[in-house]
C-alpha positions in Angstrom: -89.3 -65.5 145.6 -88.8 -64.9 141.9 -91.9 -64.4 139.6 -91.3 -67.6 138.3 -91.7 -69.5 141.9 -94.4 -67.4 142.9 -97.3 -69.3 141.2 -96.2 -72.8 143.3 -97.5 -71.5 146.4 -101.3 -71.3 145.4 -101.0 -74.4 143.1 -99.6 -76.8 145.8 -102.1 -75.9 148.2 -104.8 -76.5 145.5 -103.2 -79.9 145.0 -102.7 -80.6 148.5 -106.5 -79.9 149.5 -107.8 -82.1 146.5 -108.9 -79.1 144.1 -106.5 -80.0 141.5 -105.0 -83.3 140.8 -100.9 -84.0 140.8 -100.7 -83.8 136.5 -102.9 -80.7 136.3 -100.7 -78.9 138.6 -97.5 -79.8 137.0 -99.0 -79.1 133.9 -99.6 -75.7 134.8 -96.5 -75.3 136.4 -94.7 -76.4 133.3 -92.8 -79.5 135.2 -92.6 -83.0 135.4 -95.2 -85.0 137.5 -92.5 -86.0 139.8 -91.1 -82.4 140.2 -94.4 -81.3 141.4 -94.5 -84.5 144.1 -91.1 -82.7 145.4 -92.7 -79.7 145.4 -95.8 -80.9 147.7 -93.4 -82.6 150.0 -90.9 -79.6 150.6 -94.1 -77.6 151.5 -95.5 -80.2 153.6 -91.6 -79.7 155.7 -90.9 -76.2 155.5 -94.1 -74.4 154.3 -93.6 -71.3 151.4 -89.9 -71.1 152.5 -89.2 -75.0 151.0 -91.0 -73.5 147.7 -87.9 -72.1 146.6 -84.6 -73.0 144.9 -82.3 -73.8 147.3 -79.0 -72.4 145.8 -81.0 -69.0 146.7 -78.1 -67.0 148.3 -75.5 -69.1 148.2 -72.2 -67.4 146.1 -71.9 -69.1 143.1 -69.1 -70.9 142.1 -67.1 -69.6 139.7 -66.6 -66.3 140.8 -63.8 -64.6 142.1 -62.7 -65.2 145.9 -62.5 -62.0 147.8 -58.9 -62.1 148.4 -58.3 -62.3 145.0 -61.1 -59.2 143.9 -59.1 -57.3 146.6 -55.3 -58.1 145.5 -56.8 -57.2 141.5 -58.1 -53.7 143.1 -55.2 -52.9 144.3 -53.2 -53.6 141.4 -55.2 -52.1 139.3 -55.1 -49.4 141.0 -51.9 -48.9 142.0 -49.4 -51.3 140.0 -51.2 -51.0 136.6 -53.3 -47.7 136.9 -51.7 -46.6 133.3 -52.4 -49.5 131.4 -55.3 -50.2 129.2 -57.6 -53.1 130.1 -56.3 -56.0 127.7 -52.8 -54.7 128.5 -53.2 -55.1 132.6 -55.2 -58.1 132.2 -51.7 -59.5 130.3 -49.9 -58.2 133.0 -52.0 -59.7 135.7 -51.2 -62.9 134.1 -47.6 -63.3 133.0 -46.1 -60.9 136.1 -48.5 -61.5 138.8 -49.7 -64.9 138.0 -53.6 -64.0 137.9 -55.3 -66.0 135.6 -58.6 -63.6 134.6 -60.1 -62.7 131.5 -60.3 -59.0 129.8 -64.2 -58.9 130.2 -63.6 -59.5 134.1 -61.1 -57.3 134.5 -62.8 -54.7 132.8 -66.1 -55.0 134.6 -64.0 -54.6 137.9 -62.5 -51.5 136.4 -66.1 -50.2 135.5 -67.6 -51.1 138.8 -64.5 -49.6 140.7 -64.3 -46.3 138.9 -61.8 -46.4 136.7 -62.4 -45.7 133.3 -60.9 -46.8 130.2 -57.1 -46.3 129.7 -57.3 -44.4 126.6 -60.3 -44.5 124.6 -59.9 -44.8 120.6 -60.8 -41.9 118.6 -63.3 -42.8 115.4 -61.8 -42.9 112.2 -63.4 -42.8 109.1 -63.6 -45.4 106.9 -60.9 -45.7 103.6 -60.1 -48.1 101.8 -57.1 -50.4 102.9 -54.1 -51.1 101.2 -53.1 -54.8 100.6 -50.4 -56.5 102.8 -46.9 -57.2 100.5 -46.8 -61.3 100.6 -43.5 -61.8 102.3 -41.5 -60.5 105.1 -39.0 -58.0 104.3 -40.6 -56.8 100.6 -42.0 -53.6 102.0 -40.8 -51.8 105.6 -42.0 -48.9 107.1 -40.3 -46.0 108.8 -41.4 -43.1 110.6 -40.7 -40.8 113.8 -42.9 -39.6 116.6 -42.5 -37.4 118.9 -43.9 -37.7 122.1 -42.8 -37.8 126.1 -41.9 -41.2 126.3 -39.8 -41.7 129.2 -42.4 -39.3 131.6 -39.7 -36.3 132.0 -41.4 -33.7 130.4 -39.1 -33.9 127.4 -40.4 -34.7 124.6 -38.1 -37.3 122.6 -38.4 -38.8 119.0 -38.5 -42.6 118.3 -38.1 -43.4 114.9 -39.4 -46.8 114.0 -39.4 -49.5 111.1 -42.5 -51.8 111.1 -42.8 -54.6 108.6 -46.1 -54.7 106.0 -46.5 -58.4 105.8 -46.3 -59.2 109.4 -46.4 -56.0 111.3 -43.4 -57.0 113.3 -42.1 -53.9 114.8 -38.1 -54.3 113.5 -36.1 -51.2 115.3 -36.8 -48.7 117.6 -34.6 -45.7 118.0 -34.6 -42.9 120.5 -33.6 -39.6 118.8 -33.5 -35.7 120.3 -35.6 -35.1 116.7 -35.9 -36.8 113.3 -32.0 -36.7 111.7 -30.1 -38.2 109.2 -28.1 -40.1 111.9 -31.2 -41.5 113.6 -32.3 -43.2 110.5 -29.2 -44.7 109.4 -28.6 -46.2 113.2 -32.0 -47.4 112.2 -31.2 -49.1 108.5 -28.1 -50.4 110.5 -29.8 -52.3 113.2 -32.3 -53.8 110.6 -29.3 -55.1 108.4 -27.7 -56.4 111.1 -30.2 -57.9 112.7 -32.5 -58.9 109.5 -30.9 -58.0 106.2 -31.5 -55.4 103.8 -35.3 -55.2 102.5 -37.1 -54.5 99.0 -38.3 -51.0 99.7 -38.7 -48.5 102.1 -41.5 -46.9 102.5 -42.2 -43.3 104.5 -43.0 -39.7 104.2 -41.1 -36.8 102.3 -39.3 -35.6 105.1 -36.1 -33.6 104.2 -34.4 -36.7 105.1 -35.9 -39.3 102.4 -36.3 -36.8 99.6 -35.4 -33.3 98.0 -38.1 -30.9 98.9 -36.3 -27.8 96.8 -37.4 -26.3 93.6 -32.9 -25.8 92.9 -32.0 -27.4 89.6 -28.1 -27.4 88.9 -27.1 -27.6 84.8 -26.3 -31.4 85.8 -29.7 -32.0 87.2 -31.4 -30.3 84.3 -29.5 -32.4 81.8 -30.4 -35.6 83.4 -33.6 -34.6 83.9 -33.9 -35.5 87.7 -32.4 -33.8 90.6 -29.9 -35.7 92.9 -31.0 -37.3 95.8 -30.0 -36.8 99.4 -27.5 -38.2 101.7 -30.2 -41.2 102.7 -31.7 -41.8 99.4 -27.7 -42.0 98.1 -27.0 -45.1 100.7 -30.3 -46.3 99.7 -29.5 -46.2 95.7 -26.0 -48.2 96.3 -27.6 -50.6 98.6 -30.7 -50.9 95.9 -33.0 -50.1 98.5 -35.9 -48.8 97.0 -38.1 -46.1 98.4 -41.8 -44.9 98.1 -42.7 -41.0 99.6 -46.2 -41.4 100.8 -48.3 -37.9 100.5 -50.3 -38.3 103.6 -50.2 -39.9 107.2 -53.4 -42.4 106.0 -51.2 -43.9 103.3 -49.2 -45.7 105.6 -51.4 -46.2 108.5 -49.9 -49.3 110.0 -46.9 -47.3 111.3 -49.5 -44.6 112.4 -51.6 -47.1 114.5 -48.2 -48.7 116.2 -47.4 -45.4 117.5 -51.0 -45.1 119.2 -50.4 -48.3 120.8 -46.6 -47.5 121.7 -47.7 -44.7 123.5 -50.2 -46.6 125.1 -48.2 -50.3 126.1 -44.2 -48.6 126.0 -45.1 -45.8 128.3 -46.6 -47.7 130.4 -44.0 -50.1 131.0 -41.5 -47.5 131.2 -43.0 -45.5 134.2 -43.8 -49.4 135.8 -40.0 -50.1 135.7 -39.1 -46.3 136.9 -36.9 -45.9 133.8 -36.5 -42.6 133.0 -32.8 -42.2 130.8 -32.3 -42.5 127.5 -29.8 -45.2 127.8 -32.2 -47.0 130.4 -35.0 -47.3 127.8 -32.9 -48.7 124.8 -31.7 -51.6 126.9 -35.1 -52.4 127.5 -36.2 -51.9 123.9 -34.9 -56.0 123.2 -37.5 -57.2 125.5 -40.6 -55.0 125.0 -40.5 -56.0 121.0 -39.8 -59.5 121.6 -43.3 -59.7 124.1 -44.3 -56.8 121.7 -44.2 -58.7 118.4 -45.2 -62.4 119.9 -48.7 -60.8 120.9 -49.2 -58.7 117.7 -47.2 -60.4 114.9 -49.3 -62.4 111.9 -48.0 -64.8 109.5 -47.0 -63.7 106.1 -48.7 -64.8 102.9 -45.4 -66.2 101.8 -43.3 -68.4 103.7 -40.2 -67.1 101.8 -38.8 -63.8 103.0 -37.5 -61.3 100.9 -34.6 -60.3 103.0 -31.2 -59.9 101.5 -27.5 -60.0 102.8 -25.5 -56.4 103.4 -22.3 -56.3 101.7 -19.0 -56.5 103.0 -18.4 -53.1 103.4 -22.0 -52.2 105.1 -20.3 -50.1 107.5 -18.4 -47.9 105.4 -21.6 -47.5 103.2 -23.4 -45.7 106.0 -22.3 -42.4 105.2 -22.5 -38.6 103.8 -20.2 -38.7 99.9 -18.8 -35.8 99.2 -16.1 -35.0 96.6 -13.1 -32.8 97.2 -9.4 -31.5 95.5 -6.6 -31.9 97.5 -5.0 -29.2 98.6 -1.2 -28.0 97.7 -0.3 -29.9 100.5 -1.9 -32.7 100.5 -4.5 -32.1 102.9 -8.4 -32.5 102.4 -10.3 -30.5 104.8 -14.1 -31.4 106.1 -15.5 -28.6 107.5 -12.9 -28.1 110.7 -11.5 -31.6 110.1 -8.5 -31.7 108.3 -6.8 -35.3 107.1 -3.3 -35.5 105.8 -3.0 -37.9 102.8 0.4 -39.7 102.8 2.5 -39.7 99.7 1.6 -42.1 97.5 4.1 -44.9 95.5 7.4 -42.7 94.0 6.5 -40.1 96.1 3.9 -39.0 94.6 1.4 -36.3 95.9 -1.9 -35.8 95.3 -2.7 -32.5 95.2 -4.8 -30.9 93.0 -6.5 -34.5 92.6 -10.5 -35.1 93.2 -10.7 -36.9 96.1 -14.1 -39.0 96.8 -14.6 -38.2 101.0 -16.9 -40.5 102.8 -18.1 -39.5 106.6 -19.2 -42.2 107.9 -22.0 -43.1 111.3 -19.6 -44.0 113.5 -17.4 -41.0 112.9 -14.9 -42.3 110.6 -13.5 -40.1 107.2 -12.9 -43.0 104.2 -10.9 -40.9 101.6 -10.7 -42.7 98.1 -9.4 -41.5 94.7 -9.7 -43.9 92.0 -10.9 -46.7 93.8 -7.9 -46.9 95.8 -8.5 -46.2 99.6 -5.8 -43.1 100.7 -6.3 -42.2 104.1 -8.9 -43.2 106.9 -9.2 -40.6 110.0 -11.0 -41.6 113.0 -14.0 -40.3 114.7 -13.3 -36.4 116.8 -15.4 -37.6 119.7 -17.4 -40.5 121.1 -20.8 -39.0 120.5 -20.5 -37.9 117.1 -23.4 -37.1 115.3 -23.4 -37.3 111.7 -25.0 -34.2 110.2 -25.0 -33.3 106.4 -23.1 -30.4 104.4 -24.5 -28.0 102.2 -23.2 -28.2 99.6 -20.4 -30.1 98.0 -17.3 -27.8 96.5 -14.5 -28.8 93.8 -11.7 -26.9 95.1 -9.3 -26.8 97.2 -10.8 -25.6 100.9 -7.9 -23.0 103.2 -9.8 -23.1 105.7 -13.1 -24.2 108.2 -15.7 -21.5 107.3 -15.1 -21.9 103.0 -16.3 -25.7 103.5 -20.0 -25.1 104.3 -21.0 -24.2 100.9 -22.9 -21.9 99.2 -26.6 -21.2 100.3 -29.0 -23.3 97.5 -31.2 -19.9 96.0 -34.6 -22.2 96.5 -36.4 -19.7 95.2 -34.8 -19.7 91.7 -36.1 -22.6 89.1 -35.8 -23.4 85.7 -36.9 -25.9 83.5 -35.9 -29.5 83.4 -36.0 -29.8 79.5 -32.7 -30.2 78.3 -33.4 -27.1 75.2 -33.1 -25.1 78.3 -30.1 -26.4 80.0 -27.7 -26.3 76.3 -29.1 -22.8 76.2 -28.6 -21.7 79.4 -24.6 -23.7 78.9 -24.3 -21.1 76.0 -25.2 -17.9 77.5 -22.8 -19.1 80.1 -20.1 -19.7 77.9 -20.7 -16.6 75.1 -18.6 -14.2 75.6 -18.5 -10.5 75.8 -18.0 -8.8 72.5 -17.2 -5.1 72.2 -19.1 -3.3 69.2 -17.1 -2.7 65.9 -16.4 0.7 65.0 -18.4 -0.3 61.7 -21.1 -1.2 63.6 -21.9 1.8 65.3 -24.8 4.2 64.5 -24.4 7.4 62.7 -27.3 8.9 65.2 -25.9 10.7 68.2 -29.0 10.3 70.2 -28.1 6.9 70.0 -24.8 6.1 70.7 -25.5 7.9 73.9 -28.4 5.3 74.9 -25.7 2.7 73.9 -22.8 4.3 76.2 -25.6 4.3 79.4 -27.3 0.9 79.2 -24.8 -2.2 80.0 -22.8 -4.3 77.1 -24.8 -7.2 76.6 -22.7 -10.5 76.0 -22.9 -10.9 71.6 -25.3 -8.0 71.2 -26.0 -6.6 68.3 -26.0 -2.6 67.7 -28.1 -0.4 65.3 
């Protein structure tokens, strides 16, 4: 008996001996005149026993059967022991067919043991930067590294998220973060979306030069060249923002803590555990993915815009070259033959424009006119950079990796500096005139040890 039913039993025996009438006991027990007649007459039947409720004991209605507590531990358990608790309880209903709510499923995970999947770490507080209004003005991009298939091998998936929806766009598995992963990752965005207003990401090698080198043509345009990416970027007019910390774009920071939380997990459930395994399933994660976390832009209008024609061929490293004597241009230890072109004529000695493409490809152009096209050396090509571009004609595979960049070497971008530096470079030596020497002995000897200096003057 509860403390609230406890009073009844002295009250009803009051009113049933004629101490206390009907209303004074009702009104003491805080009920209605006829609840208190019930009361008298379940007594009267079944003494103190009759006093109290009679669902006491009885399983109440709405909770879960025990066939069903016992088929949710052992799924939990077993099935979906590496997923989180709103993550099983969406797996429990769209795979399994269990309708229950997160707060059940959670206080049967509490109660059974099993604590929570991954607990979130505190962050402090900053202040959050304003969504862009329409899908496809601003896109993320970013690598992480992590064991995602379960191997032991850690592997790199390089994403692109967008700002106004969060809808993850591409995923793409990578042995590290490379200029080949992230333009197979602009390629499945155009193709699959278009071509957005700006990229935005962090100052890896990749995105942006990192070196203090400044060539004479650098200095007199007063900004260095960009890299292979930011090139394909600039002639698609992609723009691009280098964030200098991991906070300033957090949204792509916070989907990798959940990718590593939901995308593991349904890796290991489906026992996938290749490379080529995980990116078929890729489709079908982000379309459940981005159906559950996706939020509706600001805009209605989206900002995407169509690749060109020639999208394919503008995936690619640019380098320039001078054909060779005989009418060769060699890449590194590829070497292309360029036909003759109308008359007969030959090309060599020409500057070349030489495009390496993603899939492998070698696009040579002079002049706007397309010479020669080589195909890829092997299946899994991976497109990797050069050094350093070179003018003349290469003889053979080790003179076209360049020269090593002296990093360490700087000089200023004004462009006083670069004309003077042009002159110096251009001044030629100038023996003394016999007039101009000294008439001291003492110092025509310091003259004869120290080196001629280019337009020097003697005393």
């Amino acid at each position: 008996m509860s403390r609230k039913e406890a009073p009844r039993a002295g009250l009803v025996k009051a009113a049933l001996a004629g101490q206390i009438t009907n209303a004074q006991g009702a009104h003491a027990l805080g009920l209605s005149l006829r609840q208190f007649r019930r009361l008298k007459a379940r007594y009267r039947a079944a003494g103190v026993r009759g006093l109290v409720h009679g669902l006491r004991g009885r399983p109440s209605p709405r909770a879960l059967a025990a066939e069903l507590r016992d088929r949710l531990r052992v799924l939990v358990q077993t099935t979906y022991q590496d997923f989180n608790d709103c993550h099983a309880t969406e797996q429990l209903r769209e795979v399994e067919g269990l309708l229950v709510s997160r707060p059940t499923v959670r206080r049967l995970r509490r109660a059974w043991g099993l604590p929570p999947k991954r607990p979130r770490r505190p962050r402090q507080h900053r202040a959050r930067r304003p969504r862009r209004a329409s899908l496809g003005a601003l896109v993320l991009v970013d690598g992480s590294e992590f064991d995602w298939l379960g191997i032991g091998t850690p592997l790199t998936l390089l994403g692109a998220i967008d700002d106004a929806t969060s809808t993850v766009l591409a995923l793409v598995f990578r042995p590290h973060e490379d200029l080949h992963g992230y333009l197979s990752l602009l390629g499945a965005l155009a193709t699959r979306y278009g071509l957005p207003v700006e990229f935005y990401g962090d100052r890896l090698g990749v995105f942006v030069r990192n070196d203090g080198h400044w060539t004479l043509e650098e200095e007199l345009q007063g900004a260095q060249h960009p890299t292979q990416f930011g090139q394909v970027l600039r002639d698609l007019g992609i723009g691009y923002i280098a964030a200098h910390s991991p906070q300033a774009k957090g949204r792509i920071e916070r989907l990798w803590e959940t990718l590593q939380d939901r995308l593991v997990a349904e890796l290991r459930l489906r026992a996938i555990h290749t490379v080529a395994a995980a990116e078929a399933f890729l489709p079908t994660f982000l379309a459940h993915h981005n159906a559950r976390f996706t939020q509706p832009p600001a805009e209605a209008q989206a900002a995407w815009r169509r690749p060109p024609r020639a999208f394919a061929d503008g995936l690619s490293c640019r380098y320039t070259r001078r054909v060779a004597r005989d009418n060769t241009i060699r890449l590194g230890a590829r070497l292309v033959q360029i036909p003759r072109g109308p008359a007969g004529r030959s090309y060599a000695g020409c500057r070349v424009r030489v495009r390496e493409c993603l899939d492998g490809r070698l696009l040579i152009d002079y002049q706007g006119t397309r010479l020669a096209t080589a195909p890829a050396p092997a299946p899994d090509f991976t497109l990797v950079p050069r050094r350093a571009q070179r003018l003349r004609a290469s003889r053979n595979p080790s003179d076209e990796g360049g020269r090593d960049v002296p990093l360490a070497r700087t000089r200023a971008s004004s462009a006083r500096a670069a004309l003077a530096a042009l002159a110096a470079h251009l001044r030629r030596s100038v023996r003394p005139h016999p007039w101009r020497q000294t008439f001291s002995r003492r110092q025509r000897e310091r003259n004869r040890q120290r080196p001629l200096q280019a337009g020097g003057h003697f005393h």
